[in-house]
C-alpha positions as a LaTeX table, in Angstrom:
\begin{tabular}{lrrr}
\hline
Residue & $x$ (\AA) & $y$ (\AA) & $z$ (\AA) \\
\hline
Unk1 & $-28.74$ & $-25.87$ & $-33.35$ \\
Unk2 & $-27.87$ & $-28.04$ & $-30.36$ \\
Unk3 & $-26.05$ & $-26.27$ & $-27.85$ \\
Unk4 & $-22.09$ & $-26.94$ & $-27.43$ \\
Unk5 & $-20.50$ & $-28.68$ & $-24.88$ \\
Unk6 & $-18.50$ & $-27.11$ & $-22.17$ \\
Unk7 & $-14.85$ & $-27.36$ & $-23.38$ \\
Unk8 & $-16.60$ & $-26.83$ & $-27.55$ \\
Unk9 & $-18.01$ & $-23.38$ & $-26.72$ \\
Unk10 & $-14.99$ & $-22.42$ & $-24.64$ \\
Unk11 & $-12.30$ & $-23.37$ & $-28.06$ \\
Unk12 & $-15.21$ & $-21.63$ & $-29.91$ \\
Unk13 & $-14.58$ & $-18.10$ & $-27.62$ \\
Unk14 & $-10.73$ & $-18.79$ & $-28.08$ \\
Unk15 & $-10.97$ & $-18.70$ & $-31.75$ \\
Unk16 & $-12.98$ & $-15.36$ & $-31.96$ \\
Unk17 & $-10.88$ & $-13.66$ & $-28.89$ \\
Unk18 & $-7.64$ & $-14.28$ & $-31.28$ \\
Unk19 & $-9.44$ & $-13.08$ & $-34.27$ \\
Unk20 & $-10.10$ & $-9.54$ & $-32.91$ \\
Unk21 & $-6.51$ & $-9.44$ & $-30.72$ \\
Unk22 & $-4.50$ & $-10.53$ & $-33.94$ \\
Unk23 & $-6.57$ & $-8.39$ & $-35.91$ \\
Unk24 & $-5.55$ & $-5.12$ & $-33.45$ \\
Unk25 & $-2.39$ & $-6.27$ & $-32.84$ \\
Unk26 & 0.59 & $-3.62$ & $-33.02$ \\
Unk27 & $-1.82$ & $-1.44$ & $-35.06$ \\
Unk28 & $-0.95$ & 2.08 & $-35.83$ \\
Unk29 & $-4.16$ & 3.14 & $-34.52$ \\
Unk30 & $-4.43$ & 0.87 & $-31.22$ \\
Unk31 & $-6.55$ & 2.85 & $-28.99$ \\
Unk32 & $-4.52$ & 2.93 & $-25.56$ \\
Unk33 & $-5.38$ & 3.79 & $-22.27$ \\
Unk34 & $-4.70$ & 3.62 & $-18.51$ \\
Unk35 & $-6.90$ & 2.54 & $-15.91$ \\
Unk36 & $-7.22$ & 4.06 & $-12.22$ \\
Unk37 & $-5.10$ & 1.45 & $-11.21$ \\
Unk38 & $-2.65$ & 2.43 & $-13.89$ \\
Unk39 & $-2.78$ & $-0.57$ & $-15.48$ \\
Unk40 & $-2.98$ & $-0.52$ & $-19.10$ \\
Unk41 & $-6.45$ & $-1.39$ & $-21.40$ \\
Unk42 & $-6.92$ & $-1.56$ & $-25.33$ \\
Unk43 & $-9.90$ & $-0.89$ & $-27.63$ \\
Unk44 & $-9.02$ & $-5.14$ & $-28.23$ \\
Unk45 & $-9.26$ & $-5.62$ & $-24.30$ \\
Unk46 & $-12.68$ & $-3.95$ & $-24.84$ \\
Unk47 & $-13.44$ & $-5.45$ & $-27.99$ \\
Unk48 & $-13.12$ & $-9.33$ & $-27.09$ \\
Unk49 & $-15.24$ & $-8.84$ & $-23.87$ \\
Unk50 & $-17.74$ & $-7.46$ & $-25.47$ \\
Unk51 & $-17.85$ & $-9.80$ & $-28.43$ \\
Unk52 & $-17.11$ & $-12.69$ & $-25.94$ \\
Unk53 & $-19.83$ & $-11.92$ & $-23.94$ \\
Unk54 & $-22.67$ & $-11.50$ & $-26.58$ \\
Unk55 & $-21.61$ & $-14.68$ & $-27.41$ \\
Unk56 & $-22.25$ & $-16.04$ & $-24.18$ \\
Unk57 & $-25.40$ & $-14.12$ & $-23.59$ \\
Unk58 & $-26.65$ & $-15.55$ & $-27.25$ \\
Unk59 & $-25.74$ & $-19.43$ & $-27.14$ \\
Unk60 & $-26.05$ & $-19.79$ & $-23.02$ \\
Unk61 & $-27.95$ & $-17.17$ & $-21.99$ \\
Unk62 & $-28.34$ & $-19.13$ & $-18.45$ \\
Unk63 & $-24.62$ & $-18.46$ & $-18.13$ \\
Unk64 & $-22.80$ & $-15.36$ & $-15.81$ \\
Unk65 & $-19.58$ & $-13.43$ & $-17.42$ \\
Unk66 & $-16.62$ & $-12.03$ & $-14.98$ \\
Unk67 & $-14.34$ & $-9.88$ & $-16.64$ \\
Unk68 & $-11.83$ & $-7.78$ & $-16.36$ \\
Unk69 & $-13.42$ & $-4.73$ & $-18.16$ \\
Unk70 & $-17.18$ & $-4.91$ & $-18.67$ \\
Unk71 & $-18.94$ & $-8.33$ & $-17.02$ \\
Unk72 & $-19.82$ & $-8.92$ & $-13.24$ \\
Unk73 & $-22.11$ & $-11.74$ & $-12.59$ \\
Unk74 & $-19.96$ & $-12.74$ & $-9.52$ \\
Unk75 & $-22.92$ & $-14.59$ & $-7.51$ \\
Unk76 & $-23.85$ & $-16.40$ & $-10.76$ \\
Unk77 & $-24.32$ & $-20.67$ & $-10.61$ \\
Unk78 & $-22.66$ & $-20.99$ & $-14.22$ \\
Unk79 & $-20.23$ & $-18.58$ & $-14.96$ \\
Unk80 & $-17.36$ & $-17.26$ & $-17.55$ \\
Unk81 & $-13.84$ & $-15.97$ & $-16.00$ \\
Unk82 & $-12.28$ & $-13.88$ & $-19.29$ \\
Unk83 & $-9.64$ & $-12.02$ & $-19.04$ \\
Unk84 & $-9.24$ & $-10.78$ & $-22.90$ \\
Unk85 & $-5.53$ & $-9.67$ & $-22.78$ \\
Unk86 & $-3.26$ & $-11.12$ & $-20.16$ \\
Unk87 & $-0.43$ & $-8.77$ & $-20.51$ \\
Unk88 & $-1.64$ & $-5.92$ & $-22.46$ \\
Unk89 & 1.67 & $-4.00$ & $-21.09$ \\
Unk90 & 3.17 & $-6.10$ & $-23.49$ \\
Unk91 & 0.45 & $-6.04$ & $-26.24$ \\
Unk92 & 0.05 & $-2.69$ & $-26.75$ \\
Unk93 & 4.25 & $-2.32$ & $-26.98$ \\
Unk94 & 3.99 & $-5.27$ & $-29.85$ \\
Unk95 & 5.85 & $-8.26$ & $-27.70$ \\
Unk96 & 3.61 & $-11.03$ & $-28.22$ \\
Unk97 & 3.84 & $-12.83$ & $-25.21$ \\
Unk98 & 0.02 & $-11.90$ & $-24.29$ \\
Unk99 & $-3.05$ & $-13.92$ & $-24.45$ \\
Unk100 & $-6.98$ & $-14.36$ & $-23.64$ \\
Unk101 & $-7.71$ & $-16.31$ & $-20.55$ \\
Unk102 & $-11.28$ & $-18.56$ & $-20.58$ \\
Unk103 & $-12.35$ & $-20.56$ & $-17.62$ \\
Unk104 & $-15.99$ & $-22.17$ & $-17.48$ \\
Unk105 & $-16.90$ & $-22.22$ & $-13.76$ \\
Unk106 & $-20.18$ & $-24.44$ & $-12.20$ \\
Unk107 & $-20.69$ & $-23.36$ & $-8.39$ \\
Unk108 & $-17.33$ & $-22.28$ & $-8.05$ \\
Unk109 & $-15.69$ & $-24.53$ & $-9.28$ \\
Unk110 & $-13.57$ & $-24.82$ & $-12.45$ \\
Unk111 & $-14.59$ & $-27.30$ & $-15.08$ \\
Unk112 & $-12.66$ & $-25.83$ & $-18.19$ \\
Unk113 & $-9.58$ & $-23.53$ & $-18.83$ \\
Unk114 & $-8.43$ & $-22.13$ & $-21.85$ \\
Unk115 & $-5.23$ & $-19.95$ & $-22.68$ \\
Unk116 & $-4.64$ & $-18.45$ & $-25.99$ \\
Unk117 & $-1.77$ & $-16.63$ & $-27.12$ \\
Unk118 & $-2.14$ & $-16.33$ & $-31.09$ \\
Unk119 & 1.05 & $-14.32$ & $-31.81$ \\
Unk120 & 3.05 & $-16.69$ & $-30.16$ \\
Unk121 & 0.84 & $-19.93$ & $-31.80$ \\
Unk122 & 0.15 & $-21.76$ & $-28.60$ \\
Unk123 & $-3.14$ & $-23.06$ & $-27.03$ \\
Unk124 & $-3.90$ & $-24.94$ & $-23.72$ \\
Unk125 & $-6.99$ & $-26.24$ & $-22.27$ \\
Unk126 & $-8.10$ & $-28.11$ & $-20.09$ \\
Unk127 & $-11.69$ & $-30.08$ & $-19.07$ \\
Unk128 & $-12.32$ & $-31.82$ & $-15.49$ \\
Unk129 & $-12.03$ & $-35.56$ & $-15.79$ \\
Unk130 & $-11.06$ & $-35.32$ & $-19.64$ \\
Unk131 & $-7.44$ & $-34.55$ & $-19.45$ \\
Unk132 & $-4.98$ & $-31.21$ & $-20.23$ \\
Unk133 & $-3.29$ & $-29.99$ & $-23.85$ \\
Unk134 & $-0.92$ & $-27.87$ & $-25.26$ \\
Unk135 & $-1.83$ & $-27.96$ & $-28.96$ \\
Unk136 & $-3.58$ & $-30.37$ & $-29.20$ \\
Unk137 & $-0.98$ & $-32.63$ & $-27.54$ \\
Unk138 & $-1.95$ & $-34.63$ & $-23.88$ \\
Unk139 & $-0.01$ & $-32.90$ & $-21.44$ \\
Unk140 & 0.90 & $-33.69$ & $-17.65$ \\
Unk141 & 3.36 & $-31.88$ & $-15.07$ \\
Unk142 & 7.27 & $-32.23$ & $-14.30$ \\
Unk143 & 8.41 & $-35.64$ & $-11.85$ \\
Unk144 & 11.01 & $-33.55$ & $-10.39$ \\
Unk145 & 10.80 & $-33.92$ & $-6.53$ \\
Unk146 & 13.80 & $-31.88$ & $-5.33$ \\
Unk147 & 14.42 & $-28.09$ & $-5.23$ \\
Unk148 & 17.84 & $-28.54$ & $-6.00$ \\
Unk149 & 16.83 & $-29.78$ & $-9.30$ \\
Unk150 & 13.93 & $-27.62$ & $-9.97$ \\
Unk151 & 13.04 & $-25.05$ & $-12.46$ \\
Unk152 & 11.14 & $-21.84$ & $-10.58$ \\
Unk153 & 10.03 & $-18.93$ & $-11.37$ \\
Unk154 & 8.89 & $-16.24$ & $-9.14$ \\
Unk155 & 6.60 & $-13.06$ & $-10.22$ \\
Unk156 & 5.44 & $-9.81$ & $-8.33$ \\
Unk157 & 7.20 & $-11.03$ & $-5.06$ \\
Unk158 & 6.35 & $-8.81$ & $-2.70$ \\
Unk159 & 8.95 & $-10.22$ & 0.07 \\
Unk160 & 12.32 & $-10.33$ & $-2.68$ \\
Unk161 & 14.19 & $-11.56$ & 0.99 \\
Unk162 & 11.78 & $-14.68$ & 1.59 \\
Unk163 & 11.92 & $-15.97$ & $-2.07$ \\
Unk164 & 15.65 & $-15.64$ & $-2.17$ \\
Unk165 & 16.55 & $-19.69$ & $-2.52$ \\
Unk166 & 13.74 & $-19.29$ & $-5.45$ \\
Unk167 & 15.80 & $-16.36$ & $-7.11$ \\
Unk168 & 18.27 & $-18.18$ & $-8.41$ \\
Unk169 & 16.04 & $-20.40$ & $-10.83$ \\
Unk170 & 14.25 & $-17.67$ & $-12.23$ \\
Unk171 & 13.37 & $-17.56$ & $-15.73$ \\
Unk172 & 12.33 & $-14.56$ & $-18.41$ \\
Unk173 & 8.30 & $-15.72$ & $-18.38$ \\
Unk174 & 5.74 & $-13.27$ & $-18.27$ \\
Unk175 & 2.04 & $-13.47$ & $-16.85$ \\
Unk176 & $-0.41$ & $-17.10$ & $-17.12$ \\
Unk177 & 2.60 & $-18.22$ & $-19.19$ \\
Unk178 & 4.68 & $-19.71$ & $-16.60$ \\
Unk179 & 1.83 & $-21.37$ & $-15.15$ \\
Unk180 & 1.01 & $-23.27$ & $-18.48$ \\
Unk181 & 4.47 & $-24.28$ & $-18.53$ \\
Unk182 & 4.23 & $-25.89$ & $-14.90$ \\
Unk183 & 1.17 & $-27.95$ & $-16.63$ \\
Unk184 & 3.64 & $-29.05$ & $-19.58$ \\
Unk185 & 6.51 & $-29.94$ & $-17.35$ \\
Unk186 & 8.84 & $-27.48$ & $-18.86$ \\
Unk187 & 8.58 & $-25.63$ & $-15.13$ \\
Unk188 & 8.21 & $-27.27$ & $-11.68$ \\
Unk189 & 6.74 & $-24.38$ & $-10.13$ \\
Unk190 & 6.31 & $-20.70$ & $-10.12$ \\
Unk191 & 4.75 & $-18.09$ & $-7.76$ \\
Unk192 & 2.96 & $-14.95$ & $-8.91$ \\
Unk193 & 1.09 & $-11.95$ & $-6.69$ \\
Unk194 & $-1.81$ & $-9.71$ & $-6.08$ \\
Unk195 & $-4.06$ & $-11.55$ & $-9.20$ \\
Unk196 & $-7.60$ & $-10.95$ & $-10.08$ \\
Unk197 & $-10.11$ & $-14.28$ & $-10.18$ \\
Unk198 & $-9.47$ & $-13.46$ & $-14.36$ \\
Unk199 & $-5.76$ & $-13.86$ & $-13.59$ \\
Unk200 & $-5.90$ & $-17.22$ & $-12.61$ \\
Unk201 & $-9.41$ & $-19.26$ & $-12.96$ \\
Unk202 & $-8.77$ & $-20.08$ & $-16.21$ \\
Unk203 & $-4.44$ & $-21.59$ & $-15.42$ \\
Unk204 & $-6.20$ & $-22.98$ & $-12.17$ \\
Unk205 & $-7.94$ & $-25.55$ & $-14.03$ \\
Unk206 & $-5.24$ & $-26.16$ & $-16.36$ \\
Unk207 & $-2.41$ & $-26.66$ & $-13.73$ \\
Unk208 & $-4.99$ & $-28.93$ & $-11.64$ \\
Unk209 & $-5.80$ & $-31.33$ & $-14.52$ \\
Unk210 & $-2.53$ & $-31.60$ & $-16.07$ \\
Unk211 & $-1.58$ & $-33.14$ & $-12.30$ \\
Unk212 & $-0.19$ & $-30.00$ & $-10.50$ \\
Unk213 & $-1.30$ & $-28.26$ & $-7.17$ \\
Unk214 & $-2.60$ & $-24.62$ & $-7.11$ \\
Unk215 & $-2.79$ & $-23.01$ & $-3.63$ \\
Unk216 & $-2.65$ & $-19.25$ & $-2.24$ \\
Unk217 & 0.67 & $-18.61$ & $-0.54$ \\
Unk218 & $-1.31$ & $-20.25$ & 2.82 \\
Unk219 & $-1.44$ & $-22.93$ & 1.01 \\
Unk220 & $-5.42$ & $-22.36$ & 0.78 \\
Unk221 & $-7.15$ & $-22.02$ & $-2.37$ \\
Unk222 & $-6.08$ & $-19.13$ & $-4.05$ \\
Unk223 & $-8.09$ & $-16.03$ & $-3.59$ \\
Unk224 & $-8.24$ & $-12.46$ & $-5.18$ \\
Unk225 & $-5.58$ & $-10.30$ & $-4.28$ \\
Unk226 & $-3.12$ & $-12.97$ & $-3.18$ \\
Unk227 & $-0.50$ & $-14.50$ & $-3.65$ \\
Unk228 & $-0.76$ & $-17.56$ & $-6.42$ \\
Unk229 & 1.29 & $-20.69$ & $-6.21$ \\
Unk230 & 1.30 & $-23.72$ & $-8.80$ \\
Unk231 & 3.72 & $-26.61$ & $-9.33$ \\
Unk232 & 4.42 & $-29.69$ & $-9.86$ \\
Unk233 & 2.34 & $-30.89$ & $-6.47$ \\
Unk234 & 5.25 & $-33.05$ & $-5.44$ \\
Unk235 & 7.62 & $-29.41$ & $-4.78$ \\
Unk236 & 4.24 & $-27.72$ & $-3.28$ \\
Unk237 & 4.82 & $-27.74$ & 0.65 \\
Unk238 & 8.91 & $-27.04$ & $-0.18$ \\
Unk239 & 8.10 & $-24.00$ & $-2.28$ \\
Unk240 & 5.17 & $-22.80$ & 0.39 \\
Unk241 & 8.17 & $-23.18$ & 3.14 \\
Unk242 & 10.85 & $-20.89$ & 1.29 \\
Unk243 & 7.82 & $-18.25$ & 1.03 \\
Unk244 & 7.35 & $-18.72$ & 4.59 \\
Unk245 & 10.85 & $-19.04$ & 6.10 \\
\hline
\end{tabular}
């Protein structure tokens, strides 16, 4: 069987990542637990890495996995970014604003994102130099150009003082999802804090070919740990100066 492409294999992991979450999804016997950082992890956190990765290991076996709960193949050339429940806080309490994060990565850099939320019944992805979707559907980032007219959200702010003029435009979004809706233009930007590389590789991507800008709060790439900015592009350097003034 010839192998799949890229963006193929990636849609291919979606579909049996929302298989086994749906499937576990607010069952009665959902195996919960917490983790020594005391964030939460489910048997169908567990479940989809594993699966995902035997995948991987069976159809691209010259391929690395990072994950948030079983793979580490940091230093690989090729390599799969899965986080298999962004927001499991809210998965395991039955909201279904959750979903599995994909990103395909070739010497560190991103080629294709994917971000699944089945119990909400939305899907983006995105491939280098092919374009960004939301269901199918081309996407592309906001034209807004003003903060004054912008829609922001802020996340895990760890300075509530320097984010202030930001405050006001917050809205109720959760997680990678107000990063996927910088990419479809319903945001212009949003800021989020302290992710892991399976927070954000996958939204990275996504953000970046539907037109936006991703940068650390430096204004750098982002990194581990940090602070994690996308938007529009054209807001970038007037959002990175409220997080700095």
């Amino acid at each position: 069987m010839p192998a799949r492409n890229d963006l193929a294999f990636a849609l291919a992991l979606a579909d049996l990542a929302d298989q086994i979450s749906m499937a576990r999804f607010r069952a009665r016997d959902l195996e919960i637990a917490t983790k020594p950082d005391a964030s939460l992890v489910t048997d169908a956190d567990r479940a989809i890495e594993r699966e995902l990765s035997a995948r991987i290991r069976a159809e691209r076996p010259g391929d690395g996995v990072v994950g948030e709960e079983l793979g580490d193949a940091a230093d690989a050339a090729a390599r799969w970014v899965i986080d298999p429940i962004d927001g499991t806080s809210n998965y395991a309490t039955g909201v279904p604003v959750w979903g599995t994060l994909i990103a395909f990565e070739r010497a560190g850099t991103g080629v294709v994102g994917v971000a699944s939320a089945p119990a909400m019944g939305r899907r983006w992805w995105a491939e280098r130099e092919r374009g960004a979707f939301a269901d199918g559907r081309p996407m592309h980032v906001s034209d807004v150009r003003s903060l004054d007219r912008a829609a922001v959200t802020v996340k895990h702010a760890d300075d509530r003082a320097a984010v202030a003029p930001l405050v006001d435009r917050v809205a109720d979004d959760r997680g990678f999802v107000q990063h996927v809706k910088v990419a479809e233009g319903r945001l212009d930007a949003a800021v989020d804090g302290l992710l892991a590389l399976w927070d954000y590789a996958a939204v990275r991507v996504i953000v970046e070919v539907a037109g936006g800008r991703v940068t650390g709060r430096d204004g750098g790439p982002p990194r581990p740990g940090g602070q994690f900015v996308t938007s529009n592009g054209r807001l970038h350097e007037a959002v990175l100066a409220v997080l700095h003034s």
